[in-house]
Backbone bond lengths (Angstrom), bond angles and torsions (degrees), N, CA, C in turn:
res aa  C-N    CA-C-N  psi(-1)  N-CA   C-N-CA  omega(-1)  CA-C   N-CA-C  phi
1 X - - - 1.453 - - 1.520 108.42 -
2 X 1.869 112.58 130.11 1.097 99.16 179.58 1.738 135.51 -52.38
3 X 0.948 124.47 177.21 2.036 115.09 158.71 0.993 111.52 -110.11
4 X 1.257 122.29 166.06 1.379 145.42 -141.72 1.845 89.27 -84.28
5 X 1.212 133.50 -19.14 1.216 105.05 176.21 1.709 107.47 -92.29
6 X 1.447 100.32 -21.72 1.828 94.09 -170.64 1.750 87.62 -77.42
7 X 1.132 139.64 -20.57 1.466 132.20 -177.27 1.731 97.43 -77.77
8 X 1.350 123.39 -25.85 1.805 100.62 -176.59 1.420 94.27 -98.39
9 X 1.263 127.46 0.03 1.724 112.39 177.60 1.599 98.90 -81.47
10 X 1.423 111.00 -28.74 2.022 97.51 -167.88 1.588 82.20 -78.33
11 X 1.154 124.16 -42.59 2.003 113.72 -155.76 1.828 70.08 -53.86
12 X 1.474 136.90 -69.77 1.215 122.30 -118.71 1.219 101.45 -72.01
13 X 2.093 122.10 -19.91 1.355 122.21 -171.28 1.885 100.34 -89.36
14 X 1.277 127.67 -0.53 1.844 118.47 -178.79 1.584 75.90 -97.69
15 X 0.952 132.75 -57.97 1.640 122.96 -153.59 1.879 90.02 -64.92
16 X 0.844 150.58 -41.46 1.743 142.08 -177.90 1.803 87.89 -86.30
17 X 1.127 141.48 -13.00 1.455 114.94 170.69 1.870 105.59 -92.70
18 X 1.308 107.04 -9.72 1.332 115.91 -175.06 1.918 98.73 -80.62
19 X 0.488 110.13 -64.79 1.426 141.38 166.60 1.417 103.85 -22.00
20 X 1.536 123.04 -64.14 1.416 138.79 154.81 1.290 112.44 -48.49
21 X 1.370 140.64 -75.65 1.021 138.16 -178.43 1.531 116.19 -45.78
22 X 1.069 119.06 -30.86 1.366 121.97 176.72 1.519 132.13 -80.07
23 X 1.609 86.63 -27.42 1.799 103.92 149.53 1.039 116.43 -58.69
24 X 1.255 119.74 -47.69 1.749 116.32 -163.85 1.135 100.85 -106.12
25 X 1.282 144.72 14.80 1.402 123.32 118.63 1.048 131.37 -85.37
26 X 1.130 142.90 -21.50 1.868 133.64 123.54 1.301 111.14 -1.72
27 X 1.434 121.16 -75.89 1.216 145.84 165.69 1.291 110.36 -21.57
28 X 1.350 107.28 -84.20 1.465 100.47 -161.11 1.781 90.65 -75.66
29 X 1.280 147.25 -52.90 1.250 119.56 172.43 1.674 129.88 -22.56
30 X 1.019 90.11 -50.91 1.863 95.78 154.28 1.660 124.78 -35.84
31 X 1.688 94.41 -83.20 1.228 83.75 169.55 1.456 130.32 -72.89
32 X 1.466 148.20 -10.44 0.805 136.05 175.58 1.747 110.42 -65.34
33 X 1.672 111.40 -29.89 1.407 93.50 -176.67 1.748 108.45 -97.22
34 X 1.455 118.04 3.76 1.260 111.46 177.21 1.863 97.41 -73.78
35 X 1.543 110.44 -42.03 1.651 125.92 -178.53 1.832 100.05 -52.71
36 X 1.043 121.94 -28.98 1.622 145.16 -151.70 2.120 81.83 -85.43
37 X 1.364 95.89 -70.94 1.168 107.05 -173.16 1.439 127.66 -49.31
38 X 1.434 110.92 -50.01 1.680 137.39 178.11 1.678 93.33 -64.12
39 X 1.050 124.23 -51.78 1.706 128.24 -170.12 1.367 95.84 -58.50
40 X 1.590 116.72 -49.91 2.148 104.99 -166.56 1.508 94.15 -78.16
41 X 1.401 125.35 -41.47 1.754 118.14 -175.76 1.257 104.33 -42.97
42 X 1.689 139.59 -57.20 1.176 166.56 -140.93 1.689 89.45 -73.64
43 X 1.816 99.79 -74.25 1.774 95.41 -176.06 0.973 113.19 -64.24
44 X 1.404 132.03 -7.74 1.728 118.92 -171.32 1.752 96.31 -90.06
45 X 1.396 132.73 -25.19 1.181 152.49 -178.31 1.438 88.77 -64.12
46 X 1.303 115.16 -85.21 1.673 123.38 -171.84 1.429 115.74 -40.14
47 X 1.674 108.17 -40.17 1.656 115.80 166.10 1.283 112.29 -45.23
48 X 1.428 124.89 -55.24 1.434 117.49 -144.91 1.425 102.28 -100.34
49 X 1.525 106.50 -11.23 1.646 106.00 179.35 1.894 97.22 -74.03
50 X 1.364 102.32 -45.50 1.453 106.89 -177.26 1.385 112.22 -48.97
51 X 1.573 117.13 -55.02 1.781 111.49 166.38 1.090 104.97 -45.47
52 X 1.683 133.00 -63.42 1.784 113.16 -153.19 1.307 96.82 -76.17
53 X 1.104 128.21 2.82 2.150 110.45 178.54 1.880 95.12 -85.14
54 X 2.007 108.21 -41.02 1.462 94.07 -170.91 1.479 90.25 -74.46
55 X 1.359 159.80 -72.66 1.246 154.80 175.49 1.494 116.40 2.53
56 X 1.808 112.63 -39.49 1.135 120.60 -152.60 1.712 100.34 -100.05
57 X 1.340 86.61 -6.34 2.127 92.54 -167.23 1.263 79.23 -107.36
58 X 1.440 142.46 -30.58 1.788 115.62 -154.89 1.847 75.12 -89.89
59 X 1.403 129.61 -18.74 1.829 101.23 -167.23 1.763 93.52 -80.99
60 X 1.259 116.43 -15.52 1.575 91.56 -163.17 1.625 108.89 -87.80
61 X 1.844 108.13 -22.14 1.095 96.75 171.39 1.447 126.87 -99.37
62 X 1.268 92.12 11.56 1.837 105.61 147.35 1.406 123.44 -71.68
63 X 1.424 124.93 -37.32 1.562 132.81 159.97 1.539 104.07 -56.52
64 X 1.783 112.73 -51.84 1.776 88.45 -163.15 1.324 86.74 -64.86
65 X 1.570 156.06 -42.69 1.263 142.80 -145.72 1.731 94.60 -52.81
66 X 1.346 99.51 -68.24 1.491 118.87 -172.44 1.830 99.78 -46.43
67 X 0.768 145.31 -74.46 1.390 155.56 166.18 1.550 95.77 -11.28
68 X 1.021 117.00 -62.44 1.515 120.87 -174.76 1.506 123.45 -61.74
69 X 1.555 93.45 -29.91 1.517 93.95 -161.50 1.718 97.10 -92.79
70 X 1.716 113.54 -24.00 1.276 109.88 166.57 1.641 118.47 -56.43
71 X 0.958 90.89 -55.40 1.841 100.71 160.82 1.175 132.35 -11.99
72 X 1.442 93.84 -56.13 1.716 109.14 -167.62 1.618 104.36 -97.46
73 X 1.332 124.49 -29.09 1.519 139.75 171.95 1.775 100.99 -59.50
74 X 1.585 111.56 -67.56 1.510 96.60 163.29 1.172 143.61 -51.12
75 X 1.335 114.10 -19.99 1.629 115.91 172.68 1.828 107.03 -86.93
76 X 1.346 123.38 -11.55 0.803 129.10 -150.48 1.919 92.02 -96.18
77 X 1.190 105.61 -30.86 1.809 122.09 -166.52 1.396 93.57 -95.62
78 X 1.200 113.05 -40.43 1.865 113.21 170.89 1.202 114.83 -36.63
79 X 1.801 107.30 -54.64 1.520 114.57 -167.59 1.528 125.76 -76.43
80 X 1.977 93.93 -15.59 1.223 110.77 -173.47 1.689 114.67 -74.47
81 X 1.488 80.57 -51.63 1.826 108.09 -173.41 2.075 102.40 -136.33
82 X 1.281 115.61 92.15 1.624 113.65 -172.34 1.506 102.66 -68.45
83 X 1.143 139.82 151.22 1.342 167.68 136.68 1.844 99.05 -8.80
84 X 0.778 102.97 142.34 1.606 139.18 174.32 1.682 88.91 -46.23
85 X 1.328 127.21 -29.96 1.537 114.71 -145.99 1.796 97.70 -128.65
86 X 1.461 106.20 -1.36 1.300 118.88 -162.22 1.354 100.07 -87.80
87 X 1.675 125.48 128.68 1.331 134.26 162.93 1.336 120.92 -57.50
88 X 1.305 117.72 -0.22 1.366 129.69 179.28 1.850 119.91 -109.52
89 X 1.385 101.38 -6.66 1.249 117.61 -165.63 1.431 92.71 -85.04
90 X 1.783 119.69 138.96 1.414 141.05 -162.07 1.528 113.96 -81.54
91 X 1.178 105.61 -147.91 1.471 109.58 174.90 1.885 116.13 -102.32
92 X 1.422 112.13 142.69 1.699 128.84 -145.42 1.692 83.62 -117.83
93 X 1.181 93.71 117.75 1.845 93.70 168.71 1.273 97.21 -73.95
94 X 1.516 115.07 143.93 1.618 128.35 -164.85 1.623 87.55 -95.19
95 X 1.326 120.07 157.89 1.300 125.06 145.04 1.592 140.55 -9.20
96 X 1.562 127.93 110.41 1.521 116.32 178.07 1.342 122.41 -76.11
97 X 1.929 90.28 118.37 1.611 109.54 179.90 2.000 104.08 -38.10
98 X 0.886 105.39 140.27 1.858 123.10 168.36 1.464 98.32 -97.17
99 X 1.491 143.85 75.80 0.636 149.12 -136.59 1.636 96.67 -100.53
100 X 1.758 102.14 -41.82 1.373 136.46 168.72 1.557 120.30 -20.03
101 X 1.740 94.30 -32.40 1.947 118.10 -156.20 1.214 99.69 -158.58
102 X 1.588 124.15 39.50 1.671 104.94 176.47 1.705 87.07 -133.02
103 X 1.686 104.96 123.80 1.210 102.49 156.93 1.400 135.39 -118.53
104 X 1.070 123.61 -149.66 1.843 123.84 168.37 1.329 107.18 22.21
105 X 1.827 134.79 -156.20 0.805 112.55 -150.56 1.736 140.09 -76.16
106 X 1.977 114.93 9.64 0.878 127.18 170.27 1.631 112.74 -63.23
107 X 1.422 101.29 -51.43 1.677 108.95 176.95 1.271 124.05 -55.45
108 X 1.486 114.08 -29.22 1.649 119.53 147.91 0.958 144.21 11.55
109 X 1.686 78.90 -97.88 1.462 133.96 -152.62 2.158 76.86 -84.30
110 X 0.903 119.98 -53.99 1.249 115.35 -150.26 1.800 102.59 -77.29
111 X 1.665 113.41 -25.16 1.132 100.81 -171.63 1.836 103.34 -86.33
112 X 1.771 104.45 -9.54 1.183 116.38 -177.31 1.364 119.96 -77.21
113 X 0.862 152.42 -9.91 1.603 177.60 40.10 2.086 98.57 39.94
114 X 1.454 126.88 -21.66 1.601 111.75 169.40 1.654 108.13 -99.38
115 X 1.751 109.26 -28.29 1.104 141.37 175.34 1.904 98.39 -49.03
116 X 1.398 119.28 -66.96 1.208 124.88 163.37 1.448 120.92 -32.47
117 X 1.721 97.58 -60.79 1.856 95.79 -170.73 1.822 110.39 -54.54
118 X 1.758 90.65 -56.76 1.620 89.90 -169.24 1.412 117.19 -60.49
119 X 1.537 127.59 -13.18 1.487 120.81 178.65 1.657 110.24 -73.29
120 X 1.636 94.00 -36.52 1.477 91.39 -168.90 1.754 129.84 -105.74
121 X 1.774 96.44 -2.10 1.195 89.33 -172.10 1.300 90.29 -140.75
122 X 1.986 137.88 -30.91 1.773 116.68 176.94 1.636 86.15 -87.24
123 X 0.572 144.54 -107.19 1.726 148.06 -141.13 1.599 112.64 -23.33
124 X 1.512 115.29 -47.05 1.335 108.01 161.75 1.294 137.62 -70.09
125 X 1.522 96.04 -14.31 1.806 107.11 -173.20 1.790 112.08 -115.06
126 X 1.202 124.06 -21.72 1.810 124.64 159.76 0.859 133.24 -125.29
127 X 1.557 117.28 55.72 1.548 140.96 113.90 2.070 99.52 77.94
128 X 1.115 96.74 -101.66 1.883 99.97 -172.53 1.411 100.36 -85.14
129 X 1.682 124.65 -17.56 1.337 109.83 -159.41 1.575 100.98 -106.57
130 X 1.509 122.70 -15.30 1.038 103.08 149.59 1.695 140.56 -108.21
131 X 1.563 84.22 30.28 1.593 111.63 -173.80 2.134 93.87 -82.69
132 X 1.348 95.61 -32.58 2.003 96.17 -169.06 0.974 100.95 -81.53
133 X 1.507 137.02 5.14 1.072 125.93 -178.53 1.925 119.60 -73.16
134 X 1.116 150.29 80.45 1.093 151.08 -159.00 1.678 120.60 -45.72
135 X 1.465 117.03 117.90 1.090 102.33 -146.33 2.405 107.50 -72.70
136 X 1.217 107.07 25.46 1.578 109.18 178.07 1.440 92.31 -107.71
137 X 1.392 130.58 13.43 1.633 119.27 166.13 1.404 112.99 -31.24
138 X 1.403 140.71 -27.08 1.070 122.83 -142.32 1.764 90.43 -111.37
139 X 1.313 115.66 8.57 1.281 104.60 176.87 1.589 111.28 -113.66
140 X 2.116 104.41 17.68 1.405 95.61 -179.16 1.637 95.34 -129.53
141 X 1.110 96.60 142.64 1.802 112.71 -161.19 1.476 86.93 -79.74
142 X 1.323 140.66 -36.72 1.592 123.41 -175.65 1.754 119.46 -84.85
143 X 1.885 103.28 4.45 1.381 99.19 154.84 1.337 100.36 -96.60
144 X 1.865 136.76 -19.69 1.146 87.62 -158.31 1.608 104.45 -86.82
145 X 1.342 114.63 -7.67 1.408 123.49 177.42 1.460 109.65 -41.32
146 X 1.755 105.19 -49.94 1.430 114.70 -170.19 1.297 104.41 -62.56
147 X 1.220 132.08 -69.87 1.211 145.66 177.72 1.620 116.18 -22.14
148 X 0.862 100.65 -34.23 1.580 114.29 -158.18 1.588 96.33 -72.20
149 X 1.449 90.60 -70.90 2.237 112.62 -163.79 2.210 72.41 -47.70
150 X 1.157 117.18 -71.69 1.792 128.02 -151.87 1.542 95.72 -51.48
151 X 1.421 122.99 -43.86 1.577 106.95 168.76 1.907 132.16 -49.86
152 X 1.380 83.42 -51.74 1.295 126.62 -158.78 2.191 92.38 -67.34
153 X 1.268 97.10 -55.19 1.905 103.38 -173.91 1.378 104.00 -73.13
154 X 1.260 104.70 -31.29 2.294 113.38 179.54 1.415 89.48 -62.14
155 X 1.544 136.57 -60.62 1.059 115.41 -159.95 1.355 117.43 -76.47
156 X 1.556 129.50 -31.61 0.962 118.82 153.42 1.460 148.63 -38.71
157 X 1.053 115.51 -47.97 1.213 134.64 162.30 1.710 109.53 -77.45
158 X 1.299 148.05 -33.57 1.120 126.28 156.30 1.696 140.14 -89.91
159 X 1.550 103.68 -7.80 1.098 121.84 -170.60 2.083 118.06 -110.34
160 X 1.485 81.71 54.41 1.712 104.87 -173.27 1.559 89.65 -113.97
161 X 1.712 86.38 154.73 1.515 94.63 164.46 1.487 131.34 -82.43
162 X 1.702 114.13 5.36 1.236 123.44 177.12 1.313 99.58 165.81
163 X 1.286 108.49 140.09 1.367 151.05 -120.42 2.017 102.87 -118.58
164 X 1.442 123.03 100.93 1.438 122.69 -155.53 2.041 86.79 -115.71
165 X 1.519 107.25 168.12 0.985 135.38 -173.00 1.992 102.30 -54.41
166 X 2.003 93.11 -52.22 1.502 89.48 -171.58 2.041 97.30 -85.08
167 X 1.142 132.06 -4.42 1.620 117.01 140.13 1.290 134.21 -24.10
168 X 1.537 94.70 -86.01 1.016 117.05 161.94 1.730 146.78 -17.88
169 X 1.579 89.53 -64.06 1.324 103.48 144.88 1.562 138.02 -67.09
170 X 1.366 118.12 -22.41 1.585 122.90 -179.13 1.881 80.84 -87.15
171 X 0.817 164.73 -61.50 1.895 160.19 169.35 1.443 111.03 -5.85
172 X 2.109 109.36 -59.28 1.057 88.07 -166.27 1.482 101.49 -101.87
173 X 2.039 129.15 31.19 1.341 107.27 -172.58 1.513 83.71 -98.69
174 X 1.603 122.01 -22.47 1.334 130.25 171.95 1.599 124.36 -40.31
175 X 1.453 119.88 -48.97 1.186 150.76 -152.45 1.612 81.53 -92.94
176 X 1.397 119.51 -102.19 1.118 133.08 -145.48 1.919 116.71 -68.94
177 X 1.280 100.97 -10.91 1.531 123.70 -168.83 1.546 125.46 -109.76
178 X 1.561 110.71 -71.25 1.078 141.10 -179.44 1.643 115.58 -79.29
179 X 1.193 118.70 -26.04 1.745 112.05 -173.85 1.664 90.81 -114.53
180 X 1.132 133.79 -30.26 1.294 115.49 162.94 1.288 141.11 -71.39
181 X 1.736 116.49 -22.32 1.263 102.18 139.06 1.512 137.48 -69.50
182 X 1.708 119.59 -61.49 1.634 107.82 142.89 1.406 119.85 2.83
183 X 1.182 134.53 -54.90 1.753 146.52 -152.49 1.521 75.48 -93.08
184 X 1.321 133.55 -64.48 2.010 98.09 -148.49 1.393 92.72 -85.19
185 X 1.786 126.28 -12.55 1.392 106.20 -179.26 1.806 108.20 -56.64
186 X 1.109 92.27 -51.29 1.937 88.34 -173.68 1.239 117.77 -63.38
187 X 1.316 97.92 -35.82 1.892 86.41 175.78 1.355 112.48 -54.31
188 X 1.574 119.67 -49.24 1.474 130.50 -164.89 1.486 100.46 -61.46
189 X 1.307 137.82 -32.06 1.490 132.24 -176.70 1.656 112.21 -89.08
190 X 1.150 104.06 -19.39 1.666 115.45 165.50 1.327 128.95 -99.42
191 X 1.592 121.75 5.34 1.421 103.70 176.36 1.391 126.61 -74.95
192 X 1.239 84.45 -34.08 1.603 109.28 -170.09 1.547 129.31 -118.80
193 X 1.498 106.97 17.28 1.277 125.25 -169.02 1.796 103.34 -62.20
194 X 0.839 90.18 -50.11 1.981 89.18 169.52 1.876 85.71 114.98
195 X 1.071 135.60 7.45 1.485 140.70 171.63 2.320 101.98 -67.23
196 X 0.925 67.18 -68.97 2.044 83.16 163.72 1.565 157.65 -173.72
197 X 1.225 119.65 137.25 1.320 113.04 -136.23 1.563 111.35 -34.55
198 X 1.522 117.32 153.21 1.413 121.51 -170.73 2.118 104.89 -87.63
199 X 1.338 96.52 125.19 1.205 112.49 -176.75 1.688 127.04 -51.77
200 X 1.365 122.31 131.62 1.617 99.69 -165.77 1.644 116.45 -74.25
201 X 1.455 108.96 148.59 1.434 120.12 -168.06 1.595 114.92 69.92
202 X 1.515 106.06 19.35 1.573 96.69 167.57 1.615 118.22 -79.94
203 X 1.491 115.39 -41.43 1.311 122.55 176.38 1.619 101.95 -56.62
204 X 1.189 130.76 -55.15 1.376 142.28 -170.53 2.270 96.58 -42.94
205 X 1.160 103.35 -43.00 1.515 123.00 -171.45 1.507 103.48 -79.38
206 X 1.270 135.20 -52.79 1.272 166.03 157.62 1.581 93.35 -19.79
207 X 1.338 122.71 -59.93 1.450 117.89 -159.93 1.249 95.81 -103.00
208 X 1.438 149.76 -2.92 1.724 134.74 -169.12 1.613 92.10 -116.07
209 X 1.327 108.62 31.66 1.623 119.44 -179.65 1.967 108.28 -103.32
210 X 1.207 122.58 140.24 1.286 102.52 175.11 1.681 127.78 -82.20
């Protein structure tokens, strides 16, 4: 049977293995909740990467949406109004003659180009109103002013490749509005200009004008 000192050396070696063991479960309690800890940081990491990837797919197929719908908006303005480069694109009001400062053969060329419209398209096509027109127009700067915007908006408005609601409507404010005043302005600066004698029943025409 042991003696009382070899019996307090084992108590003294379980009480220092007790002692140990109790460290290292400290220990590993430790690490198990630092491991505890690193594991939820980790999923909350994996969480939020997972939102910005779905975040990152609903923005891109928010762009193709957008992509598409630009798409269809440009083809849509094409048909309205075509591109600078488009074979379908209408007639471009040219530049306003400076009529003010254009001489010799620029002034010509420029009064020669209204000279064109009115032979071939007002004189044959509005009857009394481009009948008052006096034939020395070309020596009064407020027909050729007129002439110009009235060439220049006719072709616009008629010289499209197809013909829309707000057309349509700029035709008859043209027609019924816009070239009939135009029409008694020129007559009124040409009847009597002293360029050449005033034609009979022009004054009579002159005043049943609006």
């Amino acid at each position: 049977m042991p003696g009382p000192d070899a019996l307090a050396a084992a108590l003294l070696r379980l009480s220092e293995h007790a002692d140990r063991l109790a460290r290292l479960d400290e220990r590993e309690a430790s690490h198990s909740a630092e491991t505890a800890d690193r594991i939820t940081a980790l999923t909350t990491l994996a969480n939020a990467m997972k939102r910005t990837l779905d975040d990152q797919a609903d923005i891109l197929a928010g762009l193709r949406d957008l992509d598409d719908r630009v798409t269809g908006l440009t083809a849509r303005i094409d048909g309205i109004a075509p591109a600078d480069d488009s074979p379908g694109r209408g007639y471009q009001p040219v530049p306003s003659p400076r009529f003010w400062k254009l001489d010799g053969a620029a002034r010509e060329e420029a009064i020669g180009r209204l000279r064109a419209w009115v032979e071939h398209v007002y004189q044959p096509g509005y009857g009394h109103l481009a009948a008052s027109l006096g034939a020395c127009w070309e020596q009064h700067p407020l027909c050729l002013y007129a002439l110009d915007w009235l060439s220049e908006l006719w072709s616009v408005l008629y010289l499209q490749p197809r013909r829309t609601t707000g057309a349509l409507a700029g035709q008859a404010e043209w027609q019924t509005r816009l070239l009939t005043a135009a029409a008694g302005l020129m007559a009124a600066e040409t009847v009597r200009c002293g360029h050449t004698p005033p034609r009979a029943g022009r004054a009579a025409r002159i005043g049943a004008m609006p």
